[in-house]
N, C-alpha and C positions, 0 to 999 in steps of 0.2 A: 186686779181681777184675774182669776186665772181662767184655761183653756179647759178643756176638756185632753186633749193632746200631751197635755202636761201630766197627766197623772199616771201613765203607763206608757212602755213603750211601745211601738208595734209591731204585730205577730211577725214572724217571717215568712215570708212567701211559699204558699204549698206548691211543688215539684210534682208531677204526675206525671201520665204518656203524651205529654206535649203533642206528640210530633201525630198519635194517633186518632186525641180529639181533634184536631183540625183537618186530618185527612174524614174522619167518619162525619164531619160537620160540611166536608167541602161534596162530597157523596151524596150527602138528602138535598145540598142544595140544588145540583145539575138533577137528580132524582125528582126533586120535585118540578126544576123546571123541564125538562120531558112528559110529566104526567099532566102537565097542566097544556102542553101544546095543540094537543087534538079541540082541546076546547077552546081556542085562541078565536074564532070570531063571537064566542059568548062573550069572552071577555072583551073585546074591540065592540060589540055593541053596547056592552051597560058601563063603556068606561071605565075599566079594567082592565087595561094593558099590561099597567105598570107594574100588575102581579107577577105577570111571564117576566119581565126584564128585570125586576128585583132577583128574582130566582136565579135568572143568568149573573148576573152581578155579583150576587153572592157566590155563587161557585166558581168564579174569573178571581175574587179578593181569596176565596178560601185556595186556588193555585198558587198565589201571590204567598200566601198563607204558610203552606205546604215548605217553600223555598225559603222563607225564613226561619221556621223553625225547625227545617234539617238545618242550614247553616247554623243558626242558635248552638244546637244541640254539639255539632262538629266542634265548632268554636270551643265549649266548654268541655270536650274531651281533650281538646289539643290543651288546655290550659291545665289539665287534669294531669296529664302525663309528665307536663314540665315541669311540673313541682315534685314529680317524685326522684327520689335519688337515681341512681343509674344501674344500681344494684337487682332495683327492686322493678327493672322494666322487663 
């Protein structure tokens, strides 16, 4: 029987502004959770906390975030350069 895996190989990974969706991703998220704090005992009366602290959460992973894919990014410059000859730096 075969696979479906089997019949082509897989795409290569699309490369884009890394480093900028996860800062503009890490920004709506503290964004939102500021907008939603004025409203913070709405949300503590109907059970609804976890909105406000998901939103912090996210914007705490998307800092985590930020720090690895500048490092990512460095990493793959420094390996960029070592492969060129010495001529051409």
């Amino acid at each position: 029987m075969w696979k479906k895996s089997e019949l082509r190989e897989a795409p290569a990974p699309l490369e884009g502004p890394v480093v900028g969706t996860i800062i503009g991703g890490t920004v709506i998220w503290f964004v939102l959770f500021l907008g939603q704090l004025p409203f913070y005992g709405w949300f503590a009366d109907h059970g609804h906390t976890w909105w406000v602290w998901t939103c912090l959460a996210g914007g705490g992973l998307g800092l985590v975030g930020i720090w690895y894919v500048r490092a990512r990014d460095a990493a793959i410059k420094r390996a960029e350069a070592g492969d060129r000859p010495a001529d051409q730096l």
